[in-house]
N, C-alpha and C positions, 0 to 999 in steps of 0.2 A: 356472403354469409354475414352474421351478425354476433356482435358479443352482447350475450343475456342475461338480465338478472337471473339473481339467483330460483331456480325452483321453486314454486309456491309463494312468491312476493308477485306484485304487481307486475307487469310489464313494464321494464325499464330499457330506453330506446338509447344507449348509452353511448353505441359510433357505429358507423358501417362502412365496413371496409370490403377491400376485396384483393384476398389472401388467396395462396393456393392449398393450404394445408388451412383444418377448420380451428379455430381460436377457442380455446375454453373458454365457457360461459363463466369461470370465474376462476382467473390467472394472475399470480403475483406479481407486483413489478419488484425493480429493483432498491427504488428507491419510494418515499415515501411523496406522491404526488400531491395529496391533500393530504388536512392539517389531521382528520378523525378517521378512525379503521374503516373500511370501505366493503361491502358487501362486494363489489366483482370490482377488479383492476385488471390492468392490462400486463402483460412481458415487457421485458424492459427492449426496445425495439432498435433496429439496426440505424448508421444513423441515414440510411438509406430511406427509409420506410415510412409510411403515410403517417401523418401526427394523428395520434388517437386522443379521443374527448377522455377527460378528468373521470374519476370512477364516480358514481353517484354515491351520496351518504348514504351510511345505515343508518338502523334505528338504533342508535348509540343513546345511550345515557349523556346528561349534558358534559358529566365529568371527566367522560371520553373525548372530549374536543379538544382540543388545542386553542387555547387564548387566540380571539380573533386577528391580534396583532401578528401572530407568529408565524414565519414566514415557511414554507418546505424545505428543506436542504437540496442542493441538488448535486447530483453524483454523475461519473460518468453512466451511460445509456449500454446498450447491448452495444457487441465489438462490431466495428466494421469489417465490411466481409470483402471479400477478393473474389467477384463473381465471373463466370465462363471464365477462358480458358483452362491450363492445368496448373492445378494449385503445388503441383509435386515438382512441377518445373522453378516456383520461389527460388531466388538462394540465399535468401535467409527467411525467420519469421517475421512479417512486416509487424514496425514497432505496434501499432494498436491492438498487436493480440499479444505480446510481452507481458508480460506478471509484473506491474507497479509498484507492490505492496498492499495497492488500493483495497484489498479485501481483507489484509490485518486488522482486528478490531482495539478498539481502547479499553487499556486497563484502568478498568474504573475502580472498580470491587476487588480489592485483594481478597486470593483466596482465604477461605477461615484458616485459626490456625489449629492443628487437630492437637489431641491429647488421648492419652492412653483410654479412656473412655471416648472416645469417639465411636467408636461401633455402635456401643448401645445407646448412643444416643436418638432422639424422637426423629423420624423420615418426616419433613414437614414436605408437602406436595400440593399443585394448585392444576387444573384441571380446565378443558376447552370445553365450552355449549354452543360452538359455533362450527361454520362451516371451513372458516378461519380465523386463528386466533393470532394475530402478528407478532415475531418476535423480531425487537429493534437491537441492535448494537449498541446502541446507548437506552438511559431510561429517560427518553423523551421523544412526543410522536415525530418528531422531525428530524429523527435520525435514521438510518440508513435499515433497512426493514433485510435480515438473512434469512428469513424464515419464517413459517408458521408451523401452526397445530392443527391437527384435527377436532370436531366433537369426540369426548369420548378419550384423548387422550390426558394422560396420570402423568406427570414430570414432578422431578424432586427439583425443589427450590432452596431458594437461603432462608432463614427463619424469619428477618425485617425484611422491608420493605428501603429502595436504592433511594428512594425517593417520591412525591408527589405532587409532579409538576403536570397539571391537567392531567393526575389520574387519580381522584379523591382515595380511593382505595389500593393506590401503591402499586408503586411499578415492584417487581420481580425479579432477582439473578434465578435463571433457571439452569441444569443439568443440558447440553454441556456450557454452553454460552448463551446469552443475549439476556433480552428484558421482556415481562410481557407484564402489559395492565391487568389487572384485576378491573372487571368491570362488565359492560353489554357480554363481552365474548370469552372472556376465563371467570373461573370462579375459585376460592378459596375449600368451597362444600364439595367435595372429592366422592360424593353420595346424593351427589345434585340426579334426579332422576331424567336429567339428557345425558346424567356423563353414564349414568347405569344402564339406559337406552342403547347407547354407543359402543359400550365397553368392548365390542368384538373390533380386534385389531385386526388391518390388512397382513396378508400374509406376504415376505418380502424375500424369503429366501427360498431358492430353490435348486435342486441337483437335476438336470439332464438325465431322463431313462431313454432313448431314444439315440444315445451314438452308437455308431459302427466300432467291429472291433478292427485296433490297428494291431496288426500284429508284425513280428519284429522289433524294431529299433522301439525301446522304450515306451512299449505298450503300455496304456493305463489300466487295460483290465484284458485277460485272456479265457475265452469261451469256447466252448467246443461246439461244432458246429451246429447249426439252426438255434442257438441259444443266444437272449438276447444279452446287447453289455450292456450293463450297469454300473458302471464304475466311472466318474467325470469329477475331476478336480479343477482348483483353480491352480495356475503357476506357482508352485513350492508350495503345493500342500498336501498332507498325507492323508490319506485312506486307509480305514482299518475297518476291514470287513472278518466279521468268523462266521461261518456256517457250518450246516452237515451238509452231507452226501449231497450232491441236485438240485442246493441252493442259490439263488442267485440274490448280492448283497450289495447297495449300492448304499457307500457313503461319499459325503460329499461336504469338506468344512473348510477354513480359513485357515491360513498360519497361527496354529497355537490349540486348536478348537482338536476337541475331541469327540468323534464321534461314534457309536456304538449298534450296528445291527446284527442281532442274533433271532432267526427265524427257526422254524419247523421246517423238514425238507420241502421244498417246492413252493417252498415262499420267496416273495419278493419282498425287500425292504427297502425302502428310502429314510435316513434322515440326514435332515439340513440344518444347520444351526448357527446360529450370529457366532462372535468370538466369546470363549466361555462355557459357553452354554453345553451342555450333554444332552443327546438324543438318546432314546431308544425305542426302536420298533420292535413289538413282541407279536406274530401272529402267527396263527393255525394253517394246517398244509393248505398249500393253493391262492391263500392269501396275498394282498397288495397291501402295505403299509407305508402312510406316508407320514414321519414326523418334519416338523418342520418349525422351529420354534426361536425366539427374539429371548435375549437372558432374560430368566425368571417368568417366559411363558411356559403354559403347559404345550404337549406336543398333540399334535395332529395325528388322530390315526383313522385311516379308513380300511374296513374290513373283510369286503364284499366280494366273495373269491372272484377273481379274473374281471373282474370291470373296472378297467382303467378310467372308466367314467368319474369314478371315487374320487381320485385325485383331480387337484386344483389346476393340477397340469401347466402352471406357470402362472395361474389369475389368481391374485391378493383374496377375493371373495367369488362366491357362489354367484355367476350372471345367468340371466332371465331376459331374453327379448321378448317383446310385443304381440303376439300374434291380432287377425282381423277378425270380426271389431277389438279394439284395445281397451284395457284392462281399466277399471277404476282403480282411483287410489282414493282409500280409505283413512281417514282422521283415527278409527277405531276400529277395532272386530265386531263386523256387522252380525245382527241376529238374521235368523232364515226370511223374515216379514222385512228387513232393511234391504238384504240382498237383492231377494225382487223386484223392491221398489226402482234399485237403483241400477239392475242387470233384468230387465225386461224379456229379455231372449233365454235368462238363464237356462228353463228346463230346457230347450232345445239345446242349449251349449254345453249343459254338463254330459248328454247324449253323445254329444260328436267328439267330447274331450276324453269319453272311456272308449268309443271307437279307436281314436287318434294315441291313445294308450298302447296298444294293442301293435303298432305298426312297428317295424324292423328297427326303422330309425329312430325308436322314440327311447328318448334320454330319461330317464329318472328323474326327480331331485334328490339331493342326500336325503340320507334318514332324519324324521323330524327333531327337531329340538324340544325342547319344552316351551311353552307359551311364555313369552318373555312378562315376566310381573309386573315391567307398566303397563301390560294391557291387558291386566286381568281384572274380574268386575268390572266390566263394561266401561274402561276410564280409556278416556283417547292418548296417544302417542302423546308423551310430549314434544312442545318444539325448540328448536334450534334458535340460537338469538338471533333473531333480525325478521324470524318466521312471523306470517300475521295468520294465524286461525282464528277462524270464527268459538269460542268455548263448546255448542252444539253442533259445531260440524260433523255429517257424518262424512260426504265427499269430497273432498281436496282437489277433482278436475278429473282429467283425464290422461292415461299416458300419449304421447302422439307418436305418427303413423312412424314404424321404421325406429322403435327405442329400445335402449337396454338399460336395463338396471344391474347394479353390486345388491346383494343381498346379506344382512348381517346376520337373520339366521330365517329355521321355517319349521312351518310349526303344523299342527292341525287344529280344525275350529269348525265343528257342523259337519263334519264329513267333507271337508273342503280342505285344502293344503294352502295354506297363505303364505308369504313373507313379510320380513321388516326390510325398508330399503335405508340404505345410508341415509336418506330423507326424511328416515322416522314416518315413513307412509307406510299403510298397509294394502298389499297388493294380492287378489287371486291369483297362485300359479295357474291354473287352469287355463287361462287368457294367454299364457304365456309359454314360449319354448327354454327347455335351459339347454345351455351350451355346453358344448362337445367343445373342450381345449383342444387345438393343433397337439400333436403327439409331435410334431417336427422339435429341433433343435439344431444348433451345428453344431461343430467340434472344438473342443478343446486342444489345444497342440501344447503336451510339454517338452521337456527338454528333448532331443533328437528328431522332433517330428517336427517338419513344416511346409511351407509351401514348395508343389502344388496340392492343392487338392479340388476334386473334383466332386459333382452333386448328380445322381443319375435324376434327369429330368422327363425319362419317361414311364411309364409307370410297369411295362413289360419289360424294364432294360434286365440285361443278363451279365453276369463275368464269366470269362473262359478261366481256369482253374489246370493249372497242368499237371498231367499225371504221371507215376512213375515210372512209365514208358515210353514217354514224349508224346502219350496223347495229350486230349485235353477234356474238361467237364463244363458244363454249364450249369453254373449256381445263379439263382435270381438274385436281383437287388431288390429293395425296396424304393418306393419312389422318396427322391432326395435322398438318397443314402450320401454319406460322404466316404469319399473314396482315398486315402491319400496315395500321393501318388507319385513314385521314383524319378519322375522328370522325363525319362525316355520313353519312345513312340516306335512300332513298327506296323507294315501293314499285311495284315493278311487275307486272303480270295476278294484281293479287289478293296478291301475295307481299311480302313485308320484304326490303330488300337492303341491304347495307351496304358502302360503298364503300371500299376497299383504296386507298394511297397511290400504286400505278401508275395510278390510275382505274377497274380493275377492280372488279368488283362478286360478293358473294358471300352466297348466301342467311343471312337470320341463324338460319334454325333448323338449317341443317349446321356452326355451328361452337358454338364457344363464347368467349365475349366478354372479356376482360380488361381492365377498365376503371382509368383514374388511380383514385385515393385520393380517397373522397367528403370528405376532411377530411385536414389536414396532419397529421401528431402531433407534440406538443412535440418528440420525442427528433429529427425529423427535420432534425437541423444538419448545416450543411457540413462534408465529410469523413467523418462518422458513417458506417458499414455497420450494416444492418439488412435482416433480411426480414421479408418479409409473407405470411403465409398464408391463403390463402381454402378451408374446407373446402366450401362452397356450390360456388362455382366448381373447382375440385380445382385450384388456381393456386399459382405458387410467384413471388413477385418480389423480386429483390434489390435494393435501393437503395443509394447515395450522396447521404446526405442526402435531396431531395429527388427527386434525379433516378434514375428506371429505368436501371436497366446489365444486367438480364437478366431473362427471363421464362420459363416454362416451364408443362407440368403435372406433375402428381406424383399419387401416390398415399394416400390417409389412411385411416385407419379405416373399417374395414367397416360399422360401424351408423354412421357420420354423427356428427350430435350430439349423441349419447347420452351419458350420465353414463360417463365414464372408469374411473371406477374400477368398475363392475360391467358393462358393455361394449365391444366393440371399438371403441372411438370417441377421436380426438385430443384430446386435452386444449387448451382453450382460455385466452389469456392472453398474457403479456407474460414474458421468459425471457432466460435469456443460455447462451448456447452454453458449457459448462464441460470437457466431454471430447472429443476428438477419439481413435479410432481410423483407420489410413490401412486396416485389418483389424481387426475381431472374431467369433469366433462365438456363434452366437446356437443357442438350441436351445429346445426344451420336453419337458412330463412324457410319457412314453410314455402317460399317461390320458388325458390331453386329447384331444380332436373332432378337434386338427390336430397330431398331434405333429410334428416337426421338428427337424432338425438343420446347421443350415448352418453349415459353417466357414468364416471367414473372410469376412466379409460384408464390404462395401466401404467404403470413407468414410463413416463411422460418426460422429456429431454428437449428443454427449446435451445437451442443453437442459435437462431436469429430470427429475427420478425414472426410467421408464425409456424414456421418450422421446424421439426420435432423429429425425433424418435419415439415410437412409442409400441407399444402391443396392440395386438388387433384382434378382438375377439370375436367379432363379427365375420373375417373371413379366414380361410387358408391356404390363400393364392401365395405363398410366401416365394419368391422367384419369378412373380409374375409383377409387371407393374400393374398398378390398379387403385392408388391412393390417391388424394387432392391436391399432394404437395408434400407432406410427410413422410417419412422412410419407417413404416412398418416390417413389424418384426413378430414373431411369433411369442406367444406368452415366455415361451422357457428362455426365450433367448434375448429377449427386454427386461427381463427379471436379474438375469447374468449379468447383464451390462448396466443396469442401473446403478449396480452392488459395485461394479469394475469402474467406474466413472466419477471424475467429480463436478460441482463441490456434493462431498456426502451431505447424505439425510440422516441425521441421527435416529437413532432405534424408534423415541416417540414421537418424532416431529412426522409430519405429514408433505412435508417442504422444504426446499432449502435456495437459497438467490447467492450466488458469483458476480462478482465485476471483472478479474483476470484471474481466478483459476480454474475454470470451469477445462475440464478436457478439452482438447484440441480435435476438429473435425473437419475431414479434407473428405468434400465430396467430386466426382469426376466425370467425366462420362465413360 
């Protein structure tokens, strides 16, 4: 595969490699390789891993450069990894994954000092028109790069500027740390109309509707039976659900967070919330509510009795794959006489697409939004800095074979349903399929609950249920249900069964078994985050220290445990989580067996060279392997982990880069 410029610039032929898991077409590194912000850069890479070419420039402003004289800093690279065998065998952590300090940043900038008028004092805020906006540790391009911005994102700054040293327009302390230029890629006009374009923020937090109920030892939620649970916290946080009669109420917040649902009987509510922040879902009998909101956003609600389609179901935005032929992307909202011109087959296609309406499987989009007000009077999108449109452009290209878009919102225009994509293109839904979130997730385990637990992996599996006569019943699972499970095993007419912590008993060849850790490993100290991956088992378990706080399945590479670097297979070893996207796109060469093009893929986790965690919206094979190299995860359960992991993403950043504190990650076979 190939790392790509960015969407809508030229062809930019930047390095070709060949990874097992796909490389974002535009990936942060860690440190700052060239001297001027860079439309696509690489991950900062293992020191195993094939040298990759220099990013190519953007069209930066001159004052975005760095003085020709000035050299790059250089920092250490991604961690070295400890590949095949078993990582859990170590006994100790080898020194190169140890915490240095190297990711403490310099106190440059004392904080202000406040005074009883500080409140009301002026929110001075400076704002992204790019794809990325880099923030440095120091205010200067040659310093160590923790992060970026999105287009579209509002951050509170210091009122001066740190300095201007090749950045005519002043570098930035921004909320919570670092420096960012004002220049090609931020702006000080917070009404700049790419940051009004953008304004819809991904959605980052999310509660699990989809666990099993445990019941017994420190149940997180208790249902009667056929009723689903709703109730999933994180470790040490509380839930506070009220309903009437026949409600079912899921909150789901952080240590501190208060969260609030009060429904109509037979309503479902979800809200999610950063720390801080108050939700509240208010809907009518039958109804699905999700709030879901970042401090000082508004909450999400979707209204639509019974169609879990509503919901985000773990994905930041609204995606839309490709259908054949694929879709134009529009500069503008084309008139009826553009559309023809430029969709030749329309009348036959809008034909097939109220057919294709009509079918069992067919997904809605949300209800329309308003027509976003850059594109009204016929004025084109605007662009993203680095973007080159022609001023009379009506089409932008083509989407290619096998793509998905995030969509920021969707509107109607002619009898036609469009979208805005993160790219500021405008796209017929019609052309296109939107996706159906995986409804999977796994478990949460609090206090008293932990391993084993088990996933029914067939889609008729059944539990025997005993009765108060020493028979017994059979109640279905659902497929992947998680089962937890007492540890003991008996057999009965000839079968294996394994008994579930309600007493329940459940064949052991319909599930599949997640067992404790055959051995502690050194690194597993109190407090410590860490996961552990089983490609045998397709298992994903997060710890605290010793103790299970979540479990799940996932998906990993397609050939198994084959040699990484010449097959689709995960790479095995001992790692630290270094890059976080909250969105990237990933794509590959049109030559390849599977080309592809997903924008904006979800919760994105690179560990080492180009190997990730992330969501996967395109399929819902989750326990199956089926990936290039990456360890995919279902939307709800990359969404979890993103939030569980470090180095955190701040509320408005879009990004964040580690040297040594990035989570620790032992994968295995």
């Amino acid at each position: 595969m190939r790392v790509r410029g960015i969407f809508l610039l030229p062809a930019m032929a930047l390095a070709t490699l060949s990874v097992s898991c796909p490389r974002p077409a535009s990936e942060p590194a860690a440190t700052s390789p060239a001297p001027a912000p860079a439309s696509a850069v690489t991950a900062p890479l293992a020191a195993a891993a094939p040298a990759v070419a220099a990013p190519a420039p953007s069209a930066a402003r001159a004052e975005d450069a760095a003085p020709p004289g000035e050299e790059a800093a250089t920092a250490p690279g991604a961690l070295a990894a400890a590949p095949g065998g078993d990582p859990l065998a170590l006994p100790a952590l080898p020194p190169e994954l140890v915490d240095d300090g190297s990711d403490k940043l310099p106190e440059i900038d004392p904080p202000p000092a406040t005074s009883p008028t500080a409140a009301e004092e002026e929110v001075h805020e400076l704002a992204s028109i790019a794809r990325e906006t880099w923030i440095f540790a120091e205010p200067r391009w040659t310093s160590r790069r923790i992060g970026y911005l999105r287009a579209g994102a509002v951050v509170a700054r210091r009122p001066e500027p740190s300095g201007r040293t090749s950045c005519a327009d002043g570098w930035y302390h921004i909320e919570p740390n670092g420096y960012v230029c004002i220049g090609a890629s931020a702006t000080l006009n917070i009404h700049d109309l790419a940051v009004e374009a953008s304004s819809r923020r991904p959605v980052r937090r999310f509660a699990s509707f989809t666990l099993p109920v445990v019941r017994g030892e420190a149940a997180p939620a208790m249902t009667q039976a056929g009723e689903p649970t709703l109730a999933a916290t994180q470790p040490g946080e509380t839930a506070l659900a009220a309903t009437q009669p026949g409600e079912t109420a899921l909150a789901a917040t952080q240590p501190g967070e208060t969260a609030l649902a009060a429904t109509q009987p037979g309503a479902n509510a979800l809200a999610a919330t950063q720390p801080g922040a108050n939700a509240l879902a208010a809907t009518q009998p039958g109804a699905n509510a999700l709030a879901a909101t970042q401090p000082g956003a508004n909450a999400l609600t979707a209204t639509q009795a019974g169609d879990a389609t509503t919901l985000l179901g773990g994905l930041p935005y609204t995606y839309v794959m490709s259908r054949s032929p694929t879709p134009p992307l529009y500069a503008r909202l084309p008139n009826e006489d553009e559309q023809r011109g430029a969709e030749p087959d329309l009348a036959g296609h809008l034909l097939r697409a109220a057919t294709a309406a009509r079918a069992p499987d067919f997904v809605a989009p949300p209800p329309p939004d308003a027509t976003p007000s850059v594109l009204l009077y016929g004025r084109p999108a605007p662009r993203l800095a680095g973007d080159r449109r022609a001023p009379d452009a009506l089409v932008l290209g083509r989407a290619r074979t096998r793509s998905g878009f995030a969509l920021l919102s969707t509107f109607d225009h002619d009898g036609r349903r469009f979208g805005l994509t993160t790219d500021l293109a405008v796209l017929p839904l019609d052309r296109t399929r939107v996706i159906r979130p995986s409804a999977f997730a796994g478990l949460a385990l609090p206090e008293g609950v932990t391993l084993p637990v088990a996933f029914a992996r067939r889609r008729h599996a059944a539990r025997l249920v005993p009765g108060e006569r020493g028979g017994v019943t059979r109640a279905p699972l659902r497929f992947r249900e998680a089962i937890p499970l007492s540890g003991s095993s008996r057999r009965l007419g000839g079968l294996d069964y394994l008994e579930a912590r309600d007493g329940s008993l459940v064949r052991s060849d319909e599930v599949v078994r997640v067992d404790p850790l055959p051995r502690t490993p050194a690194w597993a100290v109190r407090g410590r985050k860490w996961i552990d991956v089983s490609i045998d088992k397709q298992s994903l378990v997060a710890y605290e220290g010793t103790r299970p706080v979540y479990v799940t399945l996932v998906s990993t590479g397609a050939d198994g445990l084959g040699d990484p670097k010449t097959t689709r297979s995960t790479i095995q070893g001992l790692f630290r989580i270094h890059t976080k996207h909250v969105t990237v796109t990933m794509d590959g060469d049109e030559e390849d067996e599977d080309p592809f093009d997903f924008r904006d893929v979800p919760f994105v986790q690179y560990f080492t060279e180009g190997f990730a965690f992330h969501a996967a919206y395109w399929h819902d094979d989750f326990g199956t392997p089926r990936s290039h190299g990456c360890v995919n995860l279902s939307p709800l359960d990359a969404a979890w982990l993103f939030e569980w992991t470090t180095p955190e993403v701040p509320a408005e950043w879009h990004g964040a880069l580690s040297l040594r504190k990035g989570t620790l990650v032992s994968i295995r076979p």
